[in-house]
C-alpha positions as CSV (number, residue, x, y, z in Angstrom):
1,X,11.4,-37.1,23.5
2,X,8.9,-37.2,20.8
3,X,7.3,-34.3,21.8
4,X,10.4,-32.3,22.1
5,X,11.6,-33.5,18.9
6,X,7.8,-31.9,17.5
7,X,8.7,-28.5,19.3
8,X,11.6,-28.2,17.8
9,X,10.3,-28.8,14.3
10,X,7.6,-25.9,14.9
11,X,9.8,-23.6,16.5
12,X,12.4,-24.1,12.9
13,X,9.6,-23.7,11.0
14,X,8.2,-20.9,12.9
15,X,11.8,-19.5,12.4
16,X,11.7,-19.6,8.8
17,X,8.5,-18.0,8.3
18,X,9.7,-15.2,10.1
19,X,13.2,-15.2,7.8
20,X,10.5,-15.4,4.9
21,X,8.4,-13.0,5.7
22,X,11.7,-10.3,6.4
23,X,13.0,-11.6,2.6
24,X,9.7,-10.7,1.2
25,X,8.2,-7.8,3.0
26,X,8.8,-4.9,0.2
27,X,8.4,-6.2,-3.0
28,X,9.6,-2.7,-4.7
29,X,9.1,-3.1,-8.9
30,X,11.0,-0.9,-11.5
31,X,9.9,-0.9,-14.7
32,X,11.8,1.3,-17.4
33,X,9.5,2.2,-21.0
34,X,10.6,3.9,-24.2
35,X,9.0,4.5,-27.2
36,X,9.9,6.6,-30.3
37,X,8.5,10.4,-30.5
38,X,5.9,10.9,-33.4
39,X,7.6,13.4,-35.3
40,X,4.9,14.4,-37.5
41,X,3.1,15.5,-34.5
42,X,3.2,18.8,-33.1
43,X,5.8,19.0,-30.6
44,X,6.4,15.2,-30.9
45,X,3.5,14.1,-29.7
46,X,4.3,15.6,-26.5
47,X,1.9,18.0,-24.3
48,X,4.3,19.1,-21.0
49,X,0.9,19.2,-19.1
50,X,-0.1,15.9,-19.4
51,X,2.5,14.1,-19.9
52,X,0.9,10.8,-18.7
53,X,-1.7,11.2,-22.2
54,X,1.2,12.3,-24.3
55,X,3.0,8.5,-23.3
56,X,-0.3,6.4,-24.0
57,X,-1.3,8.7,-27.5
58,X,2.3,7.8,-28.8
59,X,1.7,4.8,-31.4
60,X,5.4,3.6,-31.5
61,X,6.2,-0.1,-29.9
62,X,6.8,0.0,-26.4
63,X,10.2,-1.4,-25.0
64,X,10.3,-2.4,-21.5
65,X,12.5,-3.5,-19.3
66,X,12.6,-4.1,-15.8
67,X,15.6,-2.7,-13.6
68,X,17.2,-3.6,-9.9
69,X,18.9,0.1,-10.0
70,X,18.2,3.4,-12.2
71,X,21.9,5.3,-12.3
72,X,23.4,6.1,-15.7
73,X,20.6,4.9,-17.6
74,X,20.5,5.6,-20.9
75,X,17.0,6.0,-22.9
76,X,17.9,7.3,-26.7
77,X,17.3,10.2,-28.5
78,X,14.0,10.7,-30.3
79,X,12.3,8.9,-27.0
80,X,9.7,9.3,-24.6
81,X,10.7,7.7,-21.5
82,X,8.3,6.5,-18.6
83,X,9.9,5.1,-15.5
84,X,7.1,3.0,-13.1
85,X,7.9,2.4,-9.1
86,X,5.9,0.1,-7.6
87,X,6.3,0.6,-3.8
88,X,5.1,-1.6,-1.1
89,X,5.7,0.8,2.1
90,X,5.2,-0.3,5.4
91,X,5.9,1.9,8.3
92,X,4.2,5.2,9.6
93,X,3.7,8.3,8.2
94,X,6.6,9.8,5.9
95,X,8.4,12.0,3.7
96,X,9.5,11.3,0.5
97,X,12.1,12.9,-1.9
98,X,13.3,12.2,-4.9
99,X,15.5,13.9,-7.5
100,X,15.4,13.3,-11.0
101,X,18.9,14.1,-12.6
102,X,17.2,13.4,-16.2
103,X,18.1,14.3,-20.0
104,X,14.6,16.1,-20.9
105,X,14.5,18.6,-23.8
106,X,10.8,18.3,-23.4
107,X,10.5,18.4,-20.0
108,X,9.2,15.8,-17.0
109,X,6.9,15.1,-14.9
110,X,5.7,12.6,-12.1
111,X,2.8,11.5,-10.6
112,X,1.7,9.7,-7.7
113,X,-1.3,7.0,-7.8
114,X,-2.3,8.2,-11.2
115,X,-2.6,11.7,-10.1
116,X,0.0,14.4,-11.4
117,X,2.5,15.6,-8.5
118,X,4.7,18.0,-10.1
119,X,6.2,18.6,-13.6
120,X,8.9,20.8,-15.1
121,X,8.2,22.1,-18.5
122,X,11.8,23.5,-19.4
123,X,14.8,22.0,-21.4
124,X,16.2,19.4,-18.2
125,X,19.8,18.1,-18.7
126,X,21.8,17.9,-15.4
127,X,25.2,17.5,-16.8
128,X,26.1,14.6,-13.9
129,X,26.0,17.5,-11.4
130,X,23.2,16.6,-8.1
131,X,23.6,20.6,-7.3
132,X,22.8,21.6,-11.4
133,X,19.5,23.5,-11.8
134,X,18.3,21.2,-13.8
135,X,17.9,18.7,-11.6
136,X,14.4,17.8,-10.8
137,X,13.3,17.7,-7.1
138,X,9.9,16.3,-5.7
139,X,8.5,15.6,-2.8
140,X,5.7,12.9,-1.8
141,X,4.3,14.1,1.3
142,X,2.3,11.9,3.8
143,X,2.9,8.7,2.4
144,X,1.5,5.8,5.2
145,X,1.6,2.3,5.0
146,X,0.1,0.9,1.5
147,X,1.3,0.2,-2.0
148,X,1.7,3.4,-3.6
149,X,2.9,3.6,-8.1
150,X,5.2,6.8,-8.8
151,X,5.3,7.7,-12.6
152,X,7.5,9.8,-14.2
153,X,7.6,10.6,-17.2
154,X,10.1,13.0,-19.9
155,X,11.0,13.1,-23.1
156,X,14.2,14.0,-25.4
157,X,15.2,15.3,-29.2
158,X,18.3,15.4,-29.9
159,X,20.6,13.6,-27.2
160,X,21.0,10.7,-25.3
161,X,22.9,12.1,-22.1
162,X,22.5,9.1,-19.0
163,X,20.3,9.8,-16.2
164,X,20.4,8.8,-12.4
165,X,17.4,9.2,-10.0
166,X,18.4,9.4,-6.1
167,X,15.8,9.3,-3.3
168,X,15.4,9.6,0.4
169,X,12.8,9.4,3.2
170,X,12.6,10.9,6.6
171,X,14.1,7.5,7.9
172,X,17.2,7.6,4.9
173,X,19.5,9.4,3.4
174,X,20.0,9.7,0.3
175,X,20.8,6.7,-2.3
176,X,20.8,5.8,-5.8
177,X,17.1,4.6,-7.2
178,X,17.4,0.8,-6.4
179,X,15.1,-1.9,-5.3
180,X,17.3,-2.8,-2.4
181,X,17.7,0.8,-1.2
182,X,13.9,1.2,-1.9
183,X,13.2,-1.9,0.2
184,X,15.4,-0.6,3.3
185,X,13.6,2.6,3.7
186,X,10.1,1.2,2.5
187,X,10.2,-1.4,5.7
188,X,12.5,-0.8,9.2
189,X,10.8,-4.2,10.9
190,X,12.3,-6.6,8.9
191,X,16.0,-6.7,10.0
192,X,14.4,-6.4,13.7
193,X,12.5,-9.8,13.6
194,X,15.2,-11.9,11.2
195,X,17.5,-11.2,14.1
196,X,15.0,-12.4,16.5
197,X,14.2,-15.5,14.6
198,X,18.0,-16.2,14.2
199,X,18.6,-16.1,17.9
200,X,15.8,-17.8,18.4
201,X,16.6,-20.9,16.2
202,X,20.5,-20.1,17.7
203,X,19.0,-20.8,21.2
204,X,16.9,-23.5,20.9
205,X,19.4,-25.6,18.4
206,X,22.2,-25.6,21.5
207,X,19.7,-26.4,24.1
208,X,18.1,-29.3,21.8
209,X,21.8,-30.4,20.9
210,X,22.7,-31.2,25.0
């Protein structure tokens, strides 16, 4: 009896792991940073090519902030505004897509891994509108499993208009930038294996309990 009673206790705690492991398998960050334009630089401070040295050669105070979801987000006028993904993907090769519905008189740009992706140099305000013009689209091609950082970057003058980012993958469709909907299509496994381990634990508990 002992020994059952031993087997049980390692097949609950094996259960758990597993139920851990699904909770924490995509630890997806969002971090939101603002900091005020230099206005007795040229252009603010702000070169649309490189926008990643324009951020760090601002001397303004950084705010920062960290976010579960990035729709209606407001940044301020007279801001430069970097938003920081930390992904933790883990399933095969994908696709994937992102649109940036931002308010950016000076433009945007995002990068992938430190390395620049795409960038729009124009006058971006989207007006709440997915099919506007301005809306921003990029794609990150290729991406395996690994923990991957997506930076984008954009700056504004005058206005303080909200902005909403929407993603998808070749596994999703598309949904509001969140860290739940970023977990779902970073990791498919997960809901897989907690449903094993429940049934599992379901199974052995009635059989231990005649």
């Amino acid at each position: 009896m002992e020994n059952v009673v031993m087997n049980f206790k390692n097949i609950k705690l094996m259960c758990a792991s597993l139920l851990l492991i699904c909770g924490n398998a995509s630890a997806t960050l969002m971090t939101f940073e603002t900091r005020d334009l230099d206005h007795d630089a040229a252009n603010h401070g702000i070169d649309k090519l490189d926008y990643a040295g324009s951020w760090l050669a601002q001397a303004s105070d950084i705010n920062s902030v960290e976010l579960s979801d990035f729709t209606m987000i407001k940044s301020g006028k007279d801001r430069i505004s970097h938003l920081q993904i930390d992904l933790s993907i883990d399933r095969g090769l994908s696709n994937w897509f992102f649109e940036l519905g931002l308010d950016a008189g000076f433009g945007a740009a995002v990068y992938l891994d430190g390395n620049l992706v795409d960038n729009r140099t124009d006058d971006l305000w989207w007006g709440y509108n997915w099919n506007n013009s301005d809306v921003f689209s990029v794609a990150l091609n290729g991406l395996t499993r690994d923990n991957k950082v997506v930076d984008i970057y954009w700056g504004e003058h005058c206005c303080n208009g909200a902005s909403s980012i929407r993603f998808k993958n070749d596994f999703s469709q598309w949904g509001n930038l969140s860290a739940s909907n970023l977990a779902d299509a970073s990791i498919p496994e997960p809901t897989s294996i907690a449903l094993i381990a429940m049934g599992l634990l379901g199974l052995v508990s009635r059989r231990f309990s005649k």
